[in-house]
C-alpha positions in Angstrom: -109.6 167.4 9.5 -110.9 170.7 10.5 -113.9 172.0 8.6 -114.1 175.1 6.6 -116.3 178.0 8.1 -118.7 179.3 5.3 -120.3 181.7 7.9 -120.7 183.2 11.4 -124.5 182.5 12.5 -126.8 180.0 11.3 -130.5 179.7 12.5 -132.4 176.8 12.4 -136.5 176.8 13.0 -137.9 174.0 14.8 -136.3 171.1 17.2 -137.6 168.2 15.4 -135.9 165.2 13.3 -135.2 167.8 10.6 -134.2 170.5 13.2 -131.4 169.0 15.0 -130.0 166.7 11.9 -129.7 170.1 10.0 -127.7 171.8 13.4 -125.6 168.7 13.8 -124.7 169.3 9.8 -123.9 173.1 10.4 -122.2 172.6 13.9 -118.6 172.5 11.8 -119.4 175.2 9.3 -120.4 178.3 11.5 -119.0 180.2 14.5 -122.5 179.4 15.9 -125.8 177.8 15.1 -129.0 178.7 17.1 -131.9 176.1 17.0 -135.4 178.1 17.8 -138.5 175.8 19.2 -141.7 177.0 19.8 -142.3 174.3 22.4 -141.0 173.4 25.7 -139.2 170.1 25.3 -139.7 167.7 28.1 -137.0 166.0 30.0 -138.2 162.6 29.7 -140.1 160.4 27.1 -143.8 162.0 26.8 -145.8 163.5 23.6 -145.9 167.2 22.6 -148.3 169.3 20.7 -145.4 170.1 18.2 -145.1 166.6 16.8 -148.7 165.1 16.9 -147.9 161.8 15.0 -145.5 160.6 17.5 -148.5 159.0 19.5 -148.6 156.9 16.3 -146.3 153.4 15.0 -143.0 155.1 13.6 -140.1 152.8 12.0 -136.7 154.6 11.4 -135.2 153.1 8.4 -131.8 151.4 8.4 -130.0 154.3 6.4 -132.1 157.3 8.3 -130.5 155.3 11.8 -126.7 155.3 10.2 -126.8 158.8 9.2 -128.0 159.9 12.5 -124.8 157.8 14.1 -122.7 159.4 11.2 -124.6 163.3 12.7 -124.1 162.2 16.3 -121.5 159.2 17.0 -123.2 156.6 20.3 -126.5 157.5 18.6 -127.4 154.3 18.4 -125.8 153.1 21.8 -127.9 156.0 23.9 -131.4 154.4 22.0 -130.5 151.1 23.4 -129.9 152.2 26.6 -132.7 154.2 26.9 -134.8 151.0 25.7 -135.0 150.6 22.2 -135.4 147.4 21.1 -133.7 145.4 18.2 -135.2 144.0 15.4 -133.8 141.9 13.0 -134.9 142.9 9.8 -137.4 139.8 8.4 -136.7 137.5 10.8 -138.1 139.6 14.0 -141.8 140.6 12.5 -144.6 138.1 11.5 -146.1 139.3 8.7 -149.9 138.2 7.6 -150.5 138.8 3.8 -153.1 136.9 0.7 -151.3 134.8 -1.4 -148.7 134.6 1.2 -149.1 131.2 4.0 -146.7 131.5 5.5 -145.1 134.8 4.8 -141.6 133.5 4.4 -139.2 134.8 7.3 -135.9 135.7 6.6 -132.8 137.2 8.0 -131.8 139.6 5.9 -128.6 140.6 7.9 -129.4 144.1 9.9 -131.3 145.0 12.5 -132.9 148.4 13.6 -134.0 149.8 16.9 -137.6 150.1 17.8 -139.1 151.8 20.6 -138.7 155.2 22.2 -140.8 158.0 21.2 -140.1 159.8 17.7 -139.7 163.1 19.7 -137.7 161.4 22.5 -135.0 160.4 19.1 -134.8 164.3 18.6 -134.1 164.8 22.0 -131.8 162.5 22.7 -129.6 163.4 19.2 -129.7 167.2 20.9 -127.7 165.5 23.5 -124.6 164.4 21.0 -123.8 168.5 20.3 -125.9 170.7 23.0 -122.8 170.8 24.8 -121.0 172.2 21.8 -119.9 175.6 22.3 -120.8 176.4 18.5 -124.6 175.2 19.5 -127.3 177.0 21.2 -131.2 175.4 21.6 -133.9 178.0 22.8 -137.5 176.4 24.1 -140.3 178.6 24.0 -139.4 180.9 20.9 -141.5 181.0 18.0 -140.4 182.4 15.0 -142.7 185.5 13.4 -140.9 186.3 10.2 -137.7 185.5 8.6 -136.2 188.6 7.5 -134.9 189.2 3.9 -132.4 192.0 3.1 -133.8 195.1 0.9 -133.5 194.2 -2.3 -134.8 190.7 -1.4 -131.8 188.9 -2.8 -130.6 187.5 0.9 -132.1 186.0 4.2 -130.7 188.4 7.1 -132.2 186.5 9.8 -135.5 185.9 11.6 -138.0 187.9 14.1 -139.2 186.1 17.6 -141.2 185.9 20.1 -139.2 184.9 23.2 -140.1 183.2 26.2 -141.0 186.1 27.9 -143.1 187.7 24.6 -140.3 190.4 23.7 -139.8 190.7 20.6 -136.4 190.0 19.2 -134.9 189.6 16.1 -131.3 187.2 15.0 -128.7 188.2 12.6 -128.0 184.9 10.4 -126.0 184.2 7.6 -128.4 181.0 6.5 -131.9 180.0 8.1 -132.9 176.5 7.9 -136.6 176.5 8.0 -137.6 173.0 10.1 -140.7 174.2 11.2 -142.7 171.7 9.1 -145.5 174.0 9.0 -144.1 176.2 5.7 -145.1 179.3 6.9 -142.0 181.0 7.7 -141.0 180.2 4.6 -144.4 180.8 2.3 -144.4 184.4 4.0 -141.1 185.5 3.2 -141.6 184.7 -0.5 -144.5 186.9 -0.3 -143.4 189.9 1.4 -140.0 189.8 -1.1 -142.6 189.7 -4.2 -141.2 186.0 -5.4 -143.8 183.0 -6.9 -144.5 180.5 -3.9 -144.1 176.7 -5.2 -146.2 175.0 -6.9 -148.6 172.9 -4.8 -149.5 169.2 -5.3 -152.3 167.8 -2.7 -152.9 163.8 -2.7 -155.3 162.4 -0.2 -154.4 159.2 1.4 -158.2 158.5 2.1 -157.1 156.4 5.4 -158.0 156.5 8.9 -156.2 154.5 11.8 -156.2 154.9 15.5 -152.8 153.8 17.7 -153.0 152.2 21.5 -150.2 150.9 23.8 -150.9 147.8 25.8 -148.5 145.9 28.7 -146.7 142.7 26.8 -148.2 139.5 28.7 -146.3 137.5 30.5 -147.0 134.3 28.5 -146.2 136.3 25.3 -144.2 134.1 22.6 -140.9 135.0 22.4 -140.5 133.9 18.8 -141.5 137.0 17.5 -141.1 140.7 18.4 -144.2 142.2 16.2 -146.6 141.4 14.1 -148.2 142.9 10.3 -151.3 142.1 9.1 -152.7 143.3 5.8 -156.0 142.8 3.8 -156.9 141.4 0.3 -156.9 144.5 -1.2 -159.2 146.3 -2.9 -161.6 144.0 -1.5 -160.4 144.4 2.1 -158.5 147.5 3.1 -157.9 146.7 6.5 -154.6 145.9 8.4 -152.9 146.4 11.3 -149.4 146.5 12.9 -148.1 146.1 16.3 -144.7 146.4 17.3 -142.6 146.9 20.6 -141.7 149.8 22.7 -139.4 150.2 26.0 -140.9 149.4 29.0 -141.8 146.0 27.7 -145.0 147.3 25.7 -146.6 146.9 22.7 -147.9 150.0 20.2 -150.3 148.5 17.9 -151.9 150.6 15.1 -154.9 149.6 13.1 -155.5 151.2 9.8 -159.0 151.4 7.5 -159.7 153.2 3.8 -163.3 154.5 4.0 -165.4 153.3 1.1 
């Protein structure tokens, strides 16, 4: 069924998770969608200064996985070839909690894919539509303004520096703001005189620290990963470590400060 076109451009800031899901979504509803990213994306699997968090334990949750394969159909085959690896859902994961000896394992009937950078995922779902001729992704553009029309009641489009630090500004008939940083967004409210959104701060009061080792040899192969977790309030320690492609592990441990 062909989809209705509610619009000729469409610009999206930002070439994260949030990014590309909202382009694949707009792919079939505008002549042309234009993804801006501030960064350079690498080529292969590596860490950027865009998405800082990637260096930590990420899980992608069994309805997040099926709407990406929904967004971008082999989404899940291209994360198992790449590496990913399977984990049954309660069967695959030890888990360590009070109260709890042992903490009963069960299969609860799916699995989800493990491994693979977080910012390697967005990469890899820009490869399902970049070769759409309705979709355009530009590295090294940062966004400086989105641009409202005079009497404020419209986006018009947005204001960039390119890759070369011209100036340019991009008609669009809708701007997704991905950036995860708010600013685009917190500065056109201003400079159209309308009240920013009300703010609510909580503090997680947690640190936690992330390191990648080599799986041994002599491993067990009962179990793919492990969670442990302390009495709390008493003991607000734990720890997880689960696998990665290239036969790794990534194991996080986590503290509350008292």
């Amino acid at each position: 069924m062909t989809s209705t076109l509610i619009g000729k451009q469409a610009v999206v800031i930002g070439a994260g998770m949030g990014g590309l899901t909202a382009a694949g979504a707009l792919a079939d509803r505008f002549d042309q969608v234009v993804v801006l990213e501030r960064d350079t994306l690498p080529s292969e699997p590596a860490y950027r200064a865009g998405t800082p968090q990637a260096r930590h334990v990420h899980a992608l949750l069994l309805s997040g996985q099926r709407a990406l394969s929904e967004l971008f159909p082999g989404f899940e085959q291209d994360l198992a070839r790449a590496g990913a690896v399977p984990l049954r859902a309660g069967l695959d994961v030890r888990v360590e909690r009070p109260g709890y000896d042992p903490f009963p394992q069960r299969d609860l009937g799916w699995s989800r894919l493990r491994g693979v950078t977080a910012d390697d995922r967005a990469r890899r779902a820009t490869a399902a539509w970049k070769a759409a001729p309705t979709t355009t992704l530009r590295q090294r553009c940062r966004v400086k303004e989105v641009l409202a029309s005079p009497d404020g009641a419209a986006v018009t489009g947005v204001r960039c520096e390119n890759d070369s630090g011209a100036s340019e500004t991009i008609a669009a008939d809708l701007v997704v703001d991905a950036s995860g940083t708010r600013r685009p967004t917190l500065a056109l409210l201003q400079s159209i005189g309308r009240p920013l959104p009300e703010e609510t701060t909580i503090g997680i009061d947690l640190g936690y620290a992330t390191c990648i080792f080599a799986i041994p040899d002599d491993a067990s192969t009962d179990w793919k990963g492990v969670m442990t977790f302390g009495q709390a309030p008493q003991n607000s320690r734990g720890g997880l470590m689960l696998p990665l492609e290239g036969n790794r592990w990534m194991v996080t441990v986590g503290w509350a400060p008292r």
